[in-house]
C-alpha positions as CSV (number, residue, x, y, z in Angstrom):
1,X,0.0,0.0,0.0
2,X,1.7,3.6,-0.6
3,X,0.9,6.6,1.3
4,X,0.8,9.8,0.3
5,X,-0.1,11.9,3.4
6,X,3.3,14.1,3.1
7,X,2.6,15.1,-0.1
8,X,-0.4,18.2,0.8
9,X,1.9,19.5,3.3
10,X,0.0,22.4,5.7
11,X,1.3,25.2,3.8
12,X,-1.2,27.9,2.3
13,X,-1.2,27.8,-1.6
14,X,0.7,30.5,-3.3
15,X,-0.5,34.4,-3.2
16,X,-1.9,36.1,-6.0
17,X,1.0,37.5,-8.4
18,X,0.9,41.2,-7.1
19,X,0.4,42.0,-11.0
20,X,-2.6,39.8,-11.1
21,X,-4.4,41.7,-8.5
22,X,-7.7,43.5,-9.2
23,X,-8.0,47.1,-8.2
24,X,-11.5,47.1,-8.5
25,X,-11.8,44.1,-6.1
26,X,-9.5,45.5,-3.0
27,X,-5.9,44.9,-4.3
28,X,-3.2,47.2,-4.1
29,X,-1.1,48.7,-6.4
30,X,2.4,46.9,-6.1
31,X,5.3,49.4,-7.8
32,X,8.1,47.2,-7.4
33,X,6.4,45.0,-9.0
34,X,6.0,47.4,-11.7
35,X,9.5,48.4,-11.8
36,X,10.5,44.5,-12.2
37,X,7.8,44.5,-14.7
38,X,9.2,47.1,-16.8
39,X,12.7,46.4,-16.2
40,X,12.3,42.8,-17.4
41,X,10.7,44.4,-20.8
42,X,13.4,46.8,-21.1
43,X,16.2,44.2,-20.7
44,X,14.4,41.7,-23.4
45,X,14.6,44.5,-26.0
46,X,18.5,45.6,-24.8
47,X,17.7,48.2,-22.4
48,X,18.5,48.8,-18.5
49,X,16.3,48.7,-15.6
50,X,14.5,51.7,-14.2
51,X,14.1,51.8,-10.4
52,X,11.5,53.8,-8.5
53,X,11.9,57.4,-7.5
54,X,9.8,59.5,-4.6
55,X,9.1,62.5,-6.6
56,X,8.3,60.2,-9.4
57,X,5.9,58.3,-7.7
58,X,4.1,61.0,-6.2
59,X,3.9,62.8,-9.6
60,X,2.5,59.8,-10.7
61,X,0.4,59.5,-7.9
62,X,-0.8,62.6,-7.9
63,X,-2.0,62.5,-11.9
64,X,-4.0,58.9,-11.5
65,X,-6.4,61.1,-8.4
66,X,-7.0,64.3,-10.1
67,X,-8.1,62.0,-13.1
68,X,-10.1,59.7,-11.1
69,X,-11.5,63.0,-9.0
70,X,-12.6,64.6,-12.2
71,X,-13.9,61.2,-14.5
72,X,-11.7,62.2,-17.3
73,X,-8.6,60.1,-18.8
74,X,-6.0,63.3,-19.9
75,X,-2.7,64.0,-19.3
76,X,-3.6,67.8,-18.6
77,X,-6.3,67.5,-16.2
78,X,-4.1,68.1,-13.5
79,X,-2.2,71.0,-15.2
80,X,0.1,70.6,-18.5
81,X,3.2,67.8,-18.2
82,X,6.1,70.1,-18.0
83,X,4.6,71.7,-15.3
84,X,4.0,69.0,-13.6
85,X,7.6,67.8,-13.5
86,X,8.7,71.0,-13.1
87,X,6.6,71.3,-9.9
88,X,7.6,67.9,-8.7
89,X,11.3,69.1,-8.2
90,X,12.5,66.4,-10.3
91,X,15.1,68.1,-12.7
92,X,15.1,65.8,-15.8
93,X,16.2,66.2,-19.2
94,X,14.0,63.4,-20.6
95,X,10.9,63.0,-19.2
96,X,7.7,61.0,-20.6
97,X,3.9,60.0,-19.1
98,X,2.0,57.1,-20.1
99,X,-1.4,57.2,-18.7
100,X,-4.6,54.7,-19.2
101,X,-7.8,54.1,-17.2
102,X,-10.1,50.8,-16.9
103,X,-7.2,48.5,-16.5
104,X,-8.0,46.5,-13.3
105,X,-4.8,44.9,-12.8
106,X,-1.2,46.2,-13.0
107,X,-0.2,43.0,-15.8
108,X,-3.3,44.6,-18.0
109,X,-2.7,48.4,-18.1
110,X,1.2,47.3,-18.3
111,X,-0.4,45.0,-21.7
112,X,-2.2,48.1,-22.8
113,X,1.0,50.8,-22.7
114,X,3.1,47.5,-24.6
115,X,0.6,47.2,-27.2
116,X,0.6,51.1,-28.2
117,X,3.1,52.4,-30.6
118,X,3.4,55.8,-28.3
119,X,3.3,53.9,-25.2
120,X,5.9,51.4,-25.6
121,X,8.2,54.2,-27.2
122,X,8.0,55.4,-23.6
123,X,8.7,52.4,-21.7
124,X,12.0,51.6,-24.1
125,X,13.2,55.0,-24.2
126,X,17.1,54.4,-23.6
127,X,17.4,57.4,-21.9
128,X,15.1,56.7,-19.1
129,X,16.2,55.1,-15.6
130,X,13.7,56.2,-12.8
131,X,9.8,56.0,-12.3
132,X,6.9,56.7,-10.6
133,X,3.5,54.5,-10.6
134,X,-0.2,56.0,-9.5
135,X,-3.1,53.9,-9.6
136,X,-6.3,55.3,-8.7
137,X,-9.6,53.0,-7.7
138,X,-12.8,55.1,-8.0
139,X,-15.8,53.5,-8.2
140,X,-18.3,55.6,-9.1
141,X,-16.4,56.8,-12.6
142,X,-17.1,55.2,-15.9
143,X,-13.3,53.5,-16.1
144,X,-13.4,52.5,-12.3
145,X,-9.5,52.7,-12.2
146,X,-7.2,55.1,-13.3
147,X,-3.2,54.6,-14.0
148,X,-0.2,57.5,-14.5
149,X,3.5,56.3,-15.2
150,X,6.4,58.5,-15.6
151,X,9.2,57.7,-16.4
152,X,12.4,60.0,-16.5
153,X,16.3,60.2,-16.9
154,X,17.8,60.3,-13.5
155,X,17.8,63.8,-12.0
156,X,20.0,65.8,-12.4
157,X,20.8,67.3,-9.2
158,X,22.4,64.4,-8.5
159,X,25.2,64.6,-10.9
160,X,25.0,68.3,-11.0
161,X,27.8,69.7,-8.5
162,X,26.5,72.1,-6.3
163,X,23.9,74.4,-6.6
164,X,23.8,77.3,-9.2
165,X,25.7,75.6,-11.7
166,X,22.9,76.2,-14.4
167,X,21.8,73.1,-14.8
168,X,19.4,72.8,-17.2
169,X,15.5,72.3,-16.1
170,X,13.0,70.0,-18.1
171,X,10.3,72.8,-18.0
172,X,12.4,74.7,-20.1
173,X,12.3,72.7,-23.3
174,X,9.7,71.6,-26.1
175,X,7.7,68.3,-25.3
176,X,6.2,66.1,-27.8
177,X,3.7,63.3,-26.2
178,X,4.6,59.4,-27.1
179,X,7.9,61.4,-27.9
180,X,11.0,61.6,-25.0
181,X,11.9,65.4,-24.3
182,X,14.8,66.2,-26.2
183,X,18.3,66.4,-24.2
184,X,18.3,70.4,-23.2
185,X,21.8,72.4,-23.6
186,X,22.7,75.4,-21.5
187,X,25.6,76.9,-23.5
């Protein structure tokens, strides 16, 4: 006779992917996931990860509510792109947004942005290594959930020596949507 009592085991069956998880139905937002997400699409077409950033993500944040607040999918509802960045503080020479709405789960509005020609032209922009994910759940609105992702080149603060060197800022230079921000020169 065999037995196979060991086999069940008393351990809980695997979680939900985070990226599976329904908005609409009480899940949460994961951005790491997100970032693995679009990382792992980046590097499969030859490109380098992109890891979250605070100002990013509350940028990002921040579009996703005002969309969901006011019903309306548009990347100027909450005041036009390069003054968004520009009020974030981020100080980016490439910056882009990728928005969508009625997505419920992160691994569909991620399937959306791949399968658009602008979108995807975001998400493999070489120039881009930092991000920022929103995800809005609002019930009573006609796409129930609302999504903002920016994506930028790092800031550059960072690399810029001290202050007052004349770095250039992203609010100072043409912007094209579906289109990265052209590199700005301060001569």
């Amino acid at each position: 006779m065999l037995a196979l009592a060991g086999c069940a085991g008393d351990r809980e069956p695997p979680a939900e992917p985070s990226f599976y998880q329904n908005l609409a139905k009480g899940g949460q937002l994961d951005p790491a996931a997100a970032a693995s997400m679009i990382s792992g699409y980046r590097r499969n077409n030859g490109l380098g990860a992109v890891t979250l950033d605070p100002a990013l993500m509350r940028m990002a944040e921040e579009q996703a509510q005002v969309m969901a607040q006011r019903n309306k999918l548009d990347h100027s509802v909450g005041g036009d792109f390069k003054t968004r960045i520009a009020r974030s503080g981020f100080d980016a020479g490439v910056a882009v947004e990728n928005i969508s709405a009625g997505y419920h789960t992160l691994a569909e509005a991620f399937s959306g942005w791949r399968d658009s020609p602008p979108h995807r032209a975001n998400m493999l922009s070489k120039e881009v290594t930092r991000m920022g994910i929103g995800a809005v759940y609002a019930p009573g609105t006609k796409y129930k959930v609302f999504w903002a992702l920016v994506l930028a080149a790092p800031d550059k603060r960072a690399d810029a020596g001290p202050p007052g060197t004349g770095a250039p800022t992203a609010a100072g230079g043409p912007h094209r949507w579906g289109m990265p921000m052209p590199q700005l020169t301060i001569r």
